[in-house]
N, C-alpha and C positions, 0 to 999 in steps of 0.2 A: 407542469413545468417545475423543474427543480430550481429550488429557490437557494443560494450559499450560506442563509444562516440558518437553516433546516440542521438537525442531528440526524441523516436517517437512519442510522445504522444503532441508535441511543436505547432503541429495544428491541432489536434483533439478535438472534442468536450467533452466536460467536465458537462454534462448535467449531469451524475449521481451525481457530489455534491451535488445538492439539494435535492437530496431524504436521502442523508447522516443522521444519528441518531446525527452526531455532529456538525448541520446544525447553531442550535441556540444554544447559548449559548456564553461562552468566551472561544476563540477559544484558548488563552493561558493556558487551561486545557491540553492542549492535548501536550503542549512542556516544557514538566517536567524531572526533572534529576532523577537518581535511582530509588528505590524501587517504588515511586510517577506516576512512566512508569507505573506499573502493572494496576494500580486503573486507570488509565487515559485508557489503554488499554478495562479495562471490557465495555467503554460506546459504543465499538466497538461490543460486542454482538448481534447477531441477526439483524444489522445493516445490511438491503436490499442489498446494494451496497460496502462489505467487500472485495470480487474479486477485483472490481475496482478499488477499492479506492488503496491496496495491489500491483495491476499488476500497476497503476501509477506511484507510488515511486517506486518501483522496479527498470523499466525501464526506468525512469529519472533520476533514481539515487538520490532521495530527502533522503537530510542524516540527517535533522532533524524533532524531533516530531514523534507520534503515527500516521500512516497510517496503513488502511486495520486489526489492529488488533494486530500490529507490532511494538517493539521497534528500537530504532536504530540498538541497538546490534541485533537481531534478524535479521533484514533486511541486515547490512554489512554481515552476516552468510552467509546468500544465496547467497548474491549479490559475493560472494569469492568462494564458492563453486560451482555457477552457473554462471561465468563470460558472458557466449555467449546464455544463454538464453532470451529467450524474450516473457516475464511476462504475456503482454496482451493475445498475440495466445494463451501459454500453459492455463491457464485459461480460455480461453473463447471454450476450446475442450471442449466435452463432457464425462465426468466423466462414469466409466467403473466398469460396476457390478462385486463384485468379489464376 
């Protein structure tokens, strides 16, 4: 069982950054207050590595900045709603035809 003050991601490799879509650029786009979230979040589109980047902060709990796609507000949601999950597994299942 995943426990919330676990790191698991604290020595695991971290190779998908660099396929990131928000690889180059200034990376203080992405740590913006309010409304400023929304626009910083579209460069997340279509972005290879959206899963990843999303089950990362999740499961370390990174409470600031646009991850995966995600505002702060949006990730403290889950992370309140879904205290005992753990980010990386459910994501990395395989998605289920309905």
């Amino acid at each position: 069982m995943y426990k919330p003050n676990e790191r698991p991601d604290s020595g695991a490799e971290l190779h998908w950054i660099t396929r990131g879509r928000c690889r180059d650029g200034d990376p203080d786009r992405l740590f913006v207050r309010g409304a400023a979230q929304r626009k910083a979040a579209a460069l997340c589109r279509h972005c290879p590595v959206l899963m990843q980047c999303g089950a990362y902060a999740l499961d370390n709990r990174v409470e600031f900045g646009i991850w995966g796609g995600m505002t702060e507000r949006q990730r403290r949601a889950l992370l309140e709603a879904h205290p005992r999950v753990r980010w990386s597994d459910l994501f990395a299942r395989p998605s289920r035809a309905r």
